[in-house]
C-alpha positions as CSV (number, residue, x, y, z in Angstrom):
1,X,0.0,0.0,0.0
2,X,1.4,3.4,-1.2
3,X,1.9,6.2,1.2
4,X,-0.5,8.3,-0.8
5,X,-3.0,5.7,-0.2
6,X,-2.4,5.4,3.8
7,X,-2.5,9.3,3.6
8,X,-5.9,9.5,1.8
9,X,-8.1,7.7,5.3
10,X,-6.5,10.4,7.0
11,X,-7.3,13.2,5.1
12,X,-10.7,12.4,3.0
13,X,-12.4,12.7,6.1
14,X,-10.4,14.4,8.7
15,X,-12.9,16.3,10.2
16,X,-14.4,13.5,11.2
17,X,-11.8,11.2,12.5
18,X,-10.5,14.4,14.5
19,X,-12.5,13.6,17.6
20,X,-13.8,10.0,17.5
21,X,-13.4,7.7,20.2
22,X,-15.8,5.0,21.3
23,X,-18.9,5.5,23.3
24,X,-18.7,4.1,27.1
25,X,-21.5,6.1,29.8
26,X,-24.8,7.8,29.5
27,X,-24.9,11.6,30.3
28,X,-24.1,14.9,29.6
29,X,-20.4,15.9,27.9
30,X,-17.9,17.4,29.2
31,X,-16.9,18.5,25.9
32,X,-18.6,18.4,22.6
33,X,-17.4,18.9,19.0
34,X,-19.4,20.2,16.3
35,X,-18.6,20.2,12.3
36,X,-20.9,22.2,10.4
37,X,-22.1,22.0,6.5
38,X,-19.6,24.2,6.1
39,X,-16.6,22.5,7.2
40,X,-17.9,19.1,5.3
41,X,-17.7,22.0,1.8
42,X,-13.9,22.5,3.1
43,X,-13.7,18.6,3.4
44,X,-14.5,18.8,-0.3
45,X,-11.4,20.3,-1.4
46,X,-8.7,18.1,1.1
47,X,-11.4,15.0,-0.3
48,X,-10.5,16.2,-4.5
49,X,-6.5,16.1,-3.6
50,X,-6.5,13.6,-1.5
51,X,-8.6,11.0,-4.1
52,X,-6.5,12.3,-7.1
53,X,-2.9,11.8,-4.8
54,X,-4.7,8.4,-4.6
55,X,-5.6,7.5,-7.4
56,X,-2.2,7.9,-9.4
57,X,-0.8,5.7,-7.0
58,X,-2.6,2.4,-8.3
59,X,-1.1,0.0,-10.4
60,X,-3.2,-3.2,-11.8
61,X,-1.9,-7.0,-11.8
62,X,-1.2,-7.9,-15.4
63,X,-2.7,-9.2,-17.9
64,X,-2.7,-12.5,-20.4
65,X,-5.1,-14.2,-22.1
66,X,-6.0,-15.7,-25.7
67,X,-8.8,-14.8,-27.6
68,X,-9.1,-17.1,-31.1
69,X,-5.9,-16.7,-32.9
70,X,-5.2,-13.5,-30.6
71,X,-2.4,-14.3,-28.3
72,X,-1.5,-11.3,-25.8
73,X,0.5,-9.8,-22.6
74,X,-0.1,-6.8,-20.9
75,X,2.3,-5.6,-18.0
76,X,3.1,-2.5,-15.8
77,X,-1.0,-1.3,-15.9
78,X,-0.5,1.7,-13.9
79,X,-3.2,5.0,-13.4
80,X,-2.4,8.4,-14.2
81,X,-3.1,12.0,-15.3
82,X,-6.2,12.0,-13.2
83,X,-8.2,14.5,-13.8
84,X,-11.3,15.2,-10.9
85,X,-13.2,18.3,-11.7
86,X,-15.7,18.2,-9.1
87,X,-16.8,16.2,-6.2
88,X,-19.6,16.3,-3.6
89,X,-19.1,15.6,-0.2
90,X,-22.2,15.4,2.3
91,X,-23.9,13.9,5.1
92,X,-25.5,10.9,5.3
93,X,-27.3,10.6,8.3
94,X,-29.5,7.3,7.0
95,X,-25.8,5.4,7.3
96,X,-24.1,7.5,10.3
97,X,-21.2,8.9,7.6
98,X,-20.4,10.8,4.7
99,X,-20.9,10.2,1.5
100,X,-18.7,11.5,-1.5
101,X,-20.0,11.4,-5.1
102,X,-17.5,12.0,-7.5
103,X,-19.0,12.1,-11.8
104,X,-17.3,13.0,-14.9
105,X,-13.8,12.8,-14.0
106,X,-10.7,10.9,-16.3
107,X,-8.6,8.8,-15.8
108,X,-5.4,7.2,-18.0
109,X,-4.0,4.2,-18.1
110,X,-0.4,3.3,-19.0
111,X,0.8,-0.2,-20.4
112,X,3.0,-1.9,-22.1
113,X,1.8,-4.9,-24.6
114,X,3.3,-7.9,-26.4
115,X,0.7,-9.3,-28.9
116,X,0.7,-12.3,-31.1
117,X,-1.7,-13.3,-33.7
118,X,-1.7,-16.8,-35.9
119,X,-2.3,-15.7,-39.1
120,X,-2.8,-19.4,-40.6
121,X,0.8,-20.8,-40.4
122,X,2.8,-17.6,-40.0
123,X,3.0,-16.1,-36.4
124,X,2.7,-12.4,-36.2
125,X,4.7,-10.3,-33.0
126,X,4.1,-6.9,-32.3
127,X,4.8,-5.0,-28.5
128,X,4.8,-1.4,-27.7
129,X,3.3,0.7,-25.0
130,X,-0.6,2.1,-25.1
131,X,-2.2,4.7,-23.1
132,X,-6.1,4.4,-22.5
133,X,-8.1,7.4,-21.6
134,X,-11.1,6.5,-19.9
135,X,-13.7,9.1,-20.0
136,X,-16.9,9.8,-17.9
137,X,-15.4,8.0,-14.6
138,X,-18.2,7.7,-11.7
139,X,-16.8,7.3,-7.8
140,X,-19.6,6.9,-4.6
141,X,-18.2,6.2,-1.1
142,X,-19.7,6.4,1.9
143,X,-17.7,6.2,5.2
144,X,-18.9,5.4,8.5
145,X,-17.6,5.4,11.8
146,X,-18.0,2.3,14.7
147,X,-15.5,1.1,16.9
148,X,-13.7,-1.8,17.8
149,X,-14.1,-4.3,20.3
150,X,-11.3,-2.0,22.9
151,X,-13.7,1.2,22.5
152,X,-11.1,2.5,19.9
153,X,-12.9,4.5,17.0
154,X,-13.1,1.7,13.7
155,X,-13.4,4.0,10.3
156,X,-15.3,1.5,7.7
157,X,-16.2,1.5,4.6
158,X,-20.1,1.3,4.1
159,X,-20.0,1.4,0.5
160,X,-18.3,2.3,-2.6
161,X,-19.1,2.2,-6.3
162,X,-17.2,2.9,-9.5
163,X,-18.2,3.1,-13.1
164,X,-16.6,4.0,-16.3
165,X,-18.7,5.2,-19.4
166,X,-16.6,6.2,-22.9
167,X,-12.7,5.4,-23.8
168,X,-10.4,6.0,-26.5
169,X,-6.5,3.9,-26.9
170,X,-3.9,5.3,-28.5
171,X,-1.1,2.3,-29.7
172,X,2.3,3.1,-30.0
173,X,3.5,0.4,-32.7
174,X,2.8,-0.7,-35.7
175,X,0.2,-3.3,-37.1
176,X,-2.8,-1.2,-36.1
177,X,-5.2,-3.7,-37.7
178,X,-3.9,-6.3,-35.3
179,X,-3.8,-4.1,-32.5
180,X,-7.7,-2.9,-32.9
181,X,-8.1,-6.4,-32.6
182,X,-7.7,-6.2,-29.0
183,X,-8.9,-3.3,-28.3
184,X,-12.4,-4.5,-26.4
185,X,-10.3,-5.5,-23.7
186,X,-10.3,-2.2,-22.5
187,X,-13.8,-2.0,-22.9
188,X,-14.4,-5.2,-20.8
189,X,-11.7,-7.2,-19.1
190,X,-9.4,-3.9,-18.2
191,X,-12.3,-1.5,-17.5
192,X,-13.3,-3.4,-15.0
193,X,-10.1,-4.4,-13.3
194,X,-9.9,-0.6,-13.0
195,X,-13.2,-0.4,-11.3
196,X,-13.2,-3.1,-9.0
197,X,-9.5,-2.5,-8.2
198,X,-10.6,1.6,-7.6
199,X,-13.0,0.1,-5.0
200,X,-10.8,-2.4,-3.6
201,X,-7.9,0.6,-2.7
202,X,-10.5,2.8,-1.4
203,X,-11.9,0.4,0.4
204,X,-8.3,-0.7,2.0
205,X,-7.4,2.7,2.7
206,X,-10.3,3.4,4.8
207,X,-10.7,0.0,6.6
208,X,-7.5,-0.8,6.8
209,X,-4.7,1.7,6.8
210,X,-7.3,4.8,8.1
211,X,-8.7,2.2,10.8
212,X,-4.9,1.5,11.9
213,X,-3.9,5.7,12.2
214,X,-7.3,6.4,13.9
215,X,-6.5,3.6,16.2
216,X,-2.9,5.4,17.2
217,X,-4.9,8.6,17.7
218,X,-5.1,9.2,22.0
219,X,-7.8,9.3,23.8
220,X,-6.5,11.7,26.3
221,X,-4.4,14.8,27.2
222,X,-1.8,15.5,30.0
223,X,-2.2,18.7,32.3
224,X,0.3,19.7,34.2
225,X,2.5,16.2,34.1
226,X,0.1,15.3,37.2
227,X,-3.4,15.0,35.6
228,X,-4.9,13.6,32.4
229,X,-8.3,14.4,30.6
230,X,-10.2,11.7,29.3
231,X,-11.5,12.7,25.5
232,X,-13.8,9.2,25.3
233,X,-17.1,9.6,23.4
234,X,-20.2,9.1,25.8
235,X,-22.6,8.1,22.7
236,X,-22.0,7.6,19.0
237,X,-21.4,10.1,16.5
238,X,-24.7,12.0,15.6
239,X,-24.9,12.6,11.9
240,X,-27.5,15.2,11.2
241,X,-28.3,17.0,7.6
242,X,-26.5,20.2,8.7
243,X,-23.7,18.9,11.4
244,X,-21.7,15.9,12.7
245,X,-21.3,16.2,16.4
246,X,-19.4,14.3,19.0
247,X,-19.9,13.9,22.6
248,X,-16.9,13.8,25.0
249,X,-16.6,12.8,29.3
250,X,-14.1,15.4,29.4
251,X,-13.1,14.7,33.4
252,X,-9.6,15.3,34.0
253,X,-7.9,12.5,36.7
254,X,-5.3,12.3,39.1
255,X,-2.6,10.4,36.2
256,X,-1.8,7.6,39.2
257,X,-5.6,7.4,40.4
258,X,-8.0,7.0,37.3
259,X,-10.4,4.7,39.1
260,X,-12.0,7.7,41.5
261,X,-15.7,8.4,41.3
262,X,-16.1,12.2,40.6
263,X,-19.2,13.1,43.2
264,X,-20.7,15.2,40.4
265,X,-21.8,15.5,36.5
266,X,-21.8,17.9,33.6
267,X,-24.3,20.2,33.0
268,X,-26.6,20.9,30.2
269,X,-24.9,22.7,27.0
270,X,-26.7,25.6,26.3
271,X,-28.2,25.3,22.8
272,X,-26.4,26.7,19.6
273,X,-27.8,27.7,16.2
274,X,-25.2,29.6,14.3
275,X,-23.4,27.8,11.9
276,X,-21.2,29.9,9.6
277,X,-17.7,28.3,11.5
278,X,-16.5,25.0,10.4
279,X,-15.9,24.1,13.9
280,X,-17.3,24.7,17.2
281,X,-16.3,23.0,20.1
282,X,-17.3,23.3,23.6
283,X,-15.8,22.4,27.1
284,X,-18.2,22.9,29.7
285,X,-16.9,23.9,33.1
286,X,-16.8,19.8,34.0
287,X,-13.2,19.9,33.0
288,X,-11.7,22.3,35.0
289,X,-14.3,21.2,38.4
290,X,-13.0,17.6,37.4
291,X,-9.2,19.0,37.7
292,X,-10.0,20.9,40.9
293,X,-11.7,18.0,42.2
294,X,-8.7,16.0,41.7
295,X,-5.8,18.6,42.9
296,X,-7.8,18.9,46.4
297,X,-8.4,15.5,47.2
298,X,-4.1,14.6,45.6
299,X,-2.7,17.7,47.9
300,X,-2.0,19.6,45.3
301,X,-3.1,22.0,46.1
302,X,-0.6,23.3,48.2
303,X,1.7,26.9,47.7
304,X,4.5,27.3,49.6
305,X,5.6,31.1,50.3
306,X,8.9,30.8,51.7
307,X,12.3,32.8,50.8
308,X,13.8,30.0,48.4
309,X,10.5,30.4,46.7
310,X,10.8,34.7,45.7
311,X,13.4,36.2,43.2
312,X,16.4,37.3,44.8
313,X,15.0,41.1,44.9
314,X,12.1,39.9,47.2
315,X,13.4,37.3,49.7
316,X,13.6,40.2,52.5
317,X,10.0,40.7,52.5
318,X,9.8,37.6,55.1
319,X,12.2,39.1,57.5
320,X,10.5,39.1,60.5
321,X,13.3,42.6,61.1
322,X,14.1,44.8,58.4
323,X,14.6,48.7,59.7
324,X,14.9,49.8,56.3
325,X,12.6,48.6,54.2
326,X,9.3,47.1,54.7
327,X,8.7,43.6,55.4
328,X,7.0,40.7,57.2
329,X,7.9,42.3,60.5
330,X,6.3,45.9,59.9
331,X,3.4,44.4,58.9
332,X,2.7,42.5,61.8
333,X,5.1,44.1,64.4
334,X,4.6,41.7,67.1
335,X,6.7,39.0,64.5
336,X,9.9,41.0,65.3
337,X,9.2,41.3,68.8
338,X,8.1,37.9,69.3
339,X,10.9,36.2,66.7
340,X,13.4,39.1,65.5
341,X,15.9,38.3,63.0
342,X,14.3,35.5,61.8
343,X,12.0,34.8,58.2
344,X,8.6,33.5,58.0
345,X,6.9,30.6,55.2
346,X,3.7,31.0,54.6
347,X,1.6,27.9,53.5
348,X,-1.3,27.9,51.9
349,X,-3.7,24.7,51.2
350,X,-6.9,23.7,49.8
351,X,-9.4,23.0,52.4
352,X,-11.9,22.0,50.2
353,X,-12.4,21.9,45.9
354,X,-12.1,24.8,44.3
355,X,-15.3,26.1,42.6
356,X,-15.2,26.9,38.8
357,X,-17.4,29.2,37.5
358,X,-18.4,29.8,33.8
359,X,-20.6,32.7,32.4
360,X,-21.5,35.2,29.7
361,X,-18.8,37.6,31.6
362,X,-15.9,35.1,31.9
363,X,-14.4,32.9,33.6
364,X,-14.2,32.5,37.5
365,X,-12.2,30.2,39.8
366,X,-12.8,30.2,43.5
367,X,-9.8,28.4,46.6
368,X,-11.0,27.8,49.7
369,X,-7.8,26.8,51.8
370,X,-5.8,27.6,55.2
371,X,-2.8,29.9,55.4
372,X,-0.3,28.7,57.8
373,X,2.0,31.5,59.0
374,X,5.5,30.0,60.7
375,X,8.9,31.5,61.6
376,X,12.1,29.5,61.2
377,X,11.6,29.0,64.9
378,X,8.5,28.6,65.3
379,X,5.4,26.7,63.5
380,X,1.7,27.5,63.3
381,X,2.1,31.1,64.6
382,X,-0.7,32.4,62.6
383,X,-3.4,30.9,61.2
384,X,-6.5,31.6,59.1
385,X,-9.0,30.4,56.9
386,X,-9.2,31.9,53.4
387,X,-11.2,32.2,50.6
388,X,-9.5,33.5,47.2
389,X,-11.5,34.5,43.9
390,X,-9.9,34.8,40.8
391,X,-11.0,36.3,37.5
392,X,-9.6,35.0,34.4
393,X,-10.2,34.8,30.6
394,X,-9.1,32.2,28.4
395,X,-7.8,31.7,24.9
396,X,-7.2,29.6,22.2
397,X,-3.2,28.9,20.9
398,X,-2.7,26.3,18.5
399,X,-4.4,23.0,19.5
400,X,-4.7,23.9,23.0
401,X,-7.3,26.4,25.2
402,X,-5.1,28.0,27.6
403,X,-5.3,30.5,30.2
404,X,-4.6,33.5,32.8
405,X,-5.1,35.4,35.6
406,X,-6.6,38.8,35.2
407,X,-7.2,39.6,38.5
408,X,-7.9,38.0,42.1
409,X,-9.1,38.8,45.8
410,X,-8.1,37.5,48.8
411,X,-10.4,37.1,52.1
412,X,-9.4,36.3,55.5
413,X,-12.9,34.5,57.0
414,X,-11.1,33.5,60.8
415,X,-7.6,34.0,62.6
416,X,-6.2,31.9,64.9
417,X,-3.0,33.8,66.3
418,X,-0.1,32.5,68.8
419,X,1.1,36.1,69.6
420,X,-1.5,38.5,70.1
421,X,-4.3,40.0,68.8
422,X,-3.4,41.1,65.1
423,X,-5.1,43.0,62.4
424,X,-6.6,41.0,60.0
425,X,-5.8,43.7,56.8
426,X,-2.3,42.7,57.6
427,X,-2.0,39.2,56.9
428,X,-4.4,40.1,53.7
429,X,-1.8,42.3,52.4
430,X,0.8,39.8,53.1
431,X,-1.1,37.3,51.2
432,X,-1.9,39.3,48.6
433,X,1.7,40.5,48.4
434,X,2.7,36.4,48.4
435,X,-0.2,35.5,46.1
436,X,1.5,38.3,43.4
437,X,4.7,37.3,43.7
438,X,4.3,32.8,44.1
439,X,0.9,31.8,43.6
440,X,-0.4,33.6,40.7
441,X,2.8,32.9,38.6
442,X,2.3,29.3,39.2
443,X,-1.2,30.0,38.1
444,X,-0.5,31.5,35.2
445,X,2.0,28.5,34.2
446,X,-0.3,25.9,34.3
447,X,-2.7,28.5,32.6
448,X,-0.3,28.9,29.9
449,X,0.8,25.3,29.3
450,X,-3.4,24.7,28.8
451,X,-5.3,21.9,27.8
452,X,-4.3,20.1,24.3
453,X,-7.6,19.8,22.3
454,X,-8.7,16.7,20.4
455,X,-8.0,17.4,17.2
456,X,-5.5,16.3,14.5
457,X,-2.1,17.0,14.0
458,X,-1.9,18.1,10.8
459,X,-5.3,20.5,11.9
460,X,-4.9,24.1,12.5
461,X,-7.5,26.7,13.7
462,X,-8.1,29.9,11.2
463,X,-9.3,33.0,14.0
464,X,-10.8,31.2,16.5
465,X,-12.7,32.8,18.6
466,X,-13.9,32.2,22.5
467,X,-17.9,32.8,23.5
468,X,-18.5,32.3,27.4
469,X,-21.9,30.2,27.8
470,X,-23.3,29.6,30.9
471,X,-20.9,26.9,32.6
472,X,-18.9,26.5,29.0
473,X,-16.9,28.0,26.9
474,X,-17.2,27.9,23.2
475,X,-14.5,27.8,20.4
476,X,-16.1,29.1,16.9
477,X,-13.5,28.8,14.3
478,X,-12.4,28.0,10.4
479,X,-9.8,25.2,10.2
480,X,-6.9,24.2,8.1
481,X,-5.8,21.7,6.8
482,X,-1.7,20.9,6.1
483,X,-2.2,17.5,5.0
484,X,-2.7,16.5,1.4
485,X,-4.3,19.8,0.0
C-alpha cells in the first residue's frame, strides 16, 4: 500500500476522525465537538487532492489471455493524469457517515503490450506501450464510523461504487489492424479491473490503513505532568443534515488514580444555532471542576511562600526585622518582637475543591484553603481560613485552550494567632503581596501550558474565537488543513 493511499483515510475525512473515540456512559459531555455544513464543503477540497494523490498511486496485476488466434500480454497497468473536476461531499445521516459522489472525471491508463496473432501458419509479434483514456469516470463512497471491540474509534467503509462510461486507446507500434483487434479489452476485461481495483484501494485505505492511524490517535491529554483528561465519546457520533457532532466525558484525573468516582456531572450545554464556522467545540466547566476535584483530594493543592520560593530582589520581604525597608515584620510588628531576625513561610492549602465558575462575563475560579504562617523558629504562629477568587479569561493557541489570571481577591474568614491580637488587613496584604509574587505565577503557568484539544495534528484553527456560555466555553473557528491539500 502506497503512502499516498495510507495518507488518503487520513485526510478524506479528517474532520471526522479528528475527535472520535468509542462510546462508554450515558450523560451529559464534558466537551462536545461540532462540524458544520460548512466544514464538510472544506472537506470537499482536502477530499479532490486527497482521491487524485490516490488515485495515481494504483497500479493493476497484469494481464494475459487468448482470444481465437489472438495471443496477448499486458504488464506494468498503472493509473495516471487524473483529472477530478468536481466532487460532492455530504452527510448521510440514514448510514451514520459521509458520502462523496465524485461524476465526470478521467482517468489514463499506461501499459505496455506484447501481442501475437496466428495468421494461418505464420506467427505475427508486435509489442509497444498504449495509453487508454477512460472518460466519464463515476466514484460513490460512503464512510462510517464504529469502533472496535477495545472502544477505539473503527473507520469502515459502508460502500463504494465505480463506473466508467466512454474510452479511446492510442497504440504506440505498428500493425494497427492487429492491434484494434484487441482493443475491447479495454472496454471489458481492463475497465473493470480498474473499477473493481478503484474500489478495492479505497476500500483498503479506509478499513485498513485509516482504521490503523485512527487507532494510534489518544484518547487523552496531559495537564500539568500530574493530571490527564479523558477525551472518550459518551454516545455515538450523531450525523444530522447540517452537522456531525461528537460527545466527549471530558473529566480530568489524578494520572496515578484514574479509578476515583467524581461526586458530580456535567451540566446541560446551552443550545447553539449559528453555523457559519466550520468548527465549534465546547468544554463545559466539568473539565476544570474535574481538575480541581482531583488537585484537592491529591494535595495539590498546596503553595509554599517561603524565601527560596521569591526572586532574589524579594526574599527580604519575610524578615521578620528589616529597619529599612518594609517587610514581614512591619506588617505584623509583634513577629519582630516575638521572633526578630528571623523569616517567615507561609503555607497555603486547599481546604476543600475549588469552585469553577463559567458565564456570559468570563471565567471564574474560586480556593478555599488555610494559610499557615510560621517562623524558622516557630510553626503554626498564625493561622486563618481563606477564601481566594480569581477572575480569568481564556484563549485559544494552536491546538490547546489556555489561560490566565486577570485579577484575584483574597479574604481572611477566621484568625487563629499565637502572639497576640493582630489585624486582620495585615496578613491580607501579606497574602496578597505572596499570592502576586508565588501563587499567581504558578497559576498562570499551568494556565499557559493549557489543555491540548482533540484534534488532529496536521489540523490548525483559522481566528478562532472564544464565547463564554453559561458553565462552558465555546471555540467558533475556520480550520486548516496541512495534509494532502
Amino acid at each position: 500500500m502506497s503512502y499516498g493511499v495510507t495518507k488518503m483515510a487520513t485526510s478524506l475525512f479528517y474532520l471526522v476522525i479528528a475527535v472520535i473515540i468509542s462510546p462508554i456512559l450515558s450523560q451529559n459531555p464534558g466537551v462536545k465537538m461540532r462540524v458544520t455544513s460548512t466544514g464538510i464543503d472544506y472537506a470537499e477540497k482536502v477530499a479532490k487532492s486527497a482521491l487524485t494523490t490516490t488515485l495515481n498511486t494504483i497500479r493493476l496485476p497484469d494481464f494475459n489471455g487468448k482470444d481465437g488466434n489472438l495471443e496477448y500480454w499486458l504488464k506494468n497497468i498503472r493509473l495516471g493524469n487524473v483529472r477530478v473536476p468536481d466532487i460532492d461531499l455530504f452527510l448521510s445521516p440514514g448510514q451514520r457517515g459521509l458520502t462523496m459522489n465524485v461524476r465526470n472525471f478521467g482517468v489514463d491508463v499506461f501499459l505496455d503490450y506484447r501481442a501475437r496473432y496466428q495468421l494461418w501458419f505464420i506467427p505475427i509479434d508486435n509489442s509497444g506501450g498504449a495509453t487508454v483514456y477512460f472518460k466519464q469516470v463515476e466514484l460513490t463512497v460512503t464512510v462510517g464510523i464504529d469502533q472496535f471491540e477495545d472502544t477505539s474509534p473503527k473507520l469502515v467503509s459502508r460502500s463504494c461504487s465505480a463506473n466508467i462510461g466512454d474510452f479511446d486507446v492510442n497504440f504506440q507500434g505498428s500493425l494497427a489492424w492487429l492491434l484494434n483487434l484487441f482493443r475491447g479489452l479495454f472496454s471489458g476485461a481492463i475497465r473493470d479491473s480498474i473499477k473493481n481495483t478503484i474500489c478495492d484501494k479505497v476500500n483498503e485505505a479506509i478499513n485498513i490503513h485509516g482504521a490503523d492511524t485512527l487507532r494510534k490517535l489518544p484518547l487523552e491529554a496531559d495537564i500539568a505532568e500530574k493530571f490527564v483528561v479523558d477525551y472518550r465519546l459518551l454516545s455515538p457520533v450523531v450525523f444530522t443534515d447540517r452537522y456531525l457532532e461528537t460527545q466527549h466525558k471530558g473529566a480530568v484525573y489524578w494520572k496515578a488514580d484514574r479509578q476515583s468516582q467524581i461526586p458530580f456531572s456535567p451540566d446541560v450545554i446551552p443550545a447553539w444555532t449559528e453555523s457559519s464556522s466550520m468548527l465549534y467545540l465546547w468544554m463545559t466547566d466539568y473539565v476544570p471542576r474535574t481538575l480541581g476535584y482531583a488537585a484537592h483530594t491529591h494535595g495539590y493543592l498546596q503553595y509554599i511562600i517561603s524565601p527560596d520560593k521569591l526572586p532574589a530582589q524579594s526574599k527580604s520581604f519575610l524578615n521578620t526585622t528589616c529597619p529599612d525597608s518594609a517587610c514581614a515584620g512591619t506588617l505584623i510588628p509583634l513577629l519582630t518582637e516575638k521572633y526578630p531576625n528571623s523569616f517567615v513561610t507561609l503555607t497555603i492549602s486547599s481546604s476543600k475543591s475549588p469552585d469553577f465558575n463559567i458565564t456570559s462575563n468570563g471565567l471564574g475560579l474560586t480556593l478555599y484553603g488555610t494559610l499557615d504562617l510560621s517562623t524558622s523558629s516557630a510553626s503554626a504562629v498564625v493561622t486563618a481560613n481563606v477564601v481566594i477568587s480569581i477572575v480569568g479569561a481564556a484563549f485559544v493557541r494552536n491546538d490547546r485552550i489556555v489561560g490566565n489570571v486577570a485579577q484575584f481577591r483574597t479574604i481572611i474568614e477566621s484568625l487563629n494567632s499565637q502572639i497576640g491580637e493582630i489585624d486582620i488587613s495585615s496578613i491580607n496584604k501579606a497574602l496578597d503581596d505572596g499570592m502576586n509574587m508565588v501563587v499567581i505565577p504558578q497559576l498562570n503557568a499551568v494556565g499557559d501550558t493549557g489543555i491540548a484539544l482533540p484534534v488532529l495534528k496536521d489540523l490548525t484553527f483559522q481566528n478562532p474565537r472564544i464565547v463564554y456560555q453559561d458553565k462552558s466555553v465555546l471555540i467558533s473557528t475556520n480550520v486548516q488543513y496541512q495534509g494532502i491539500v
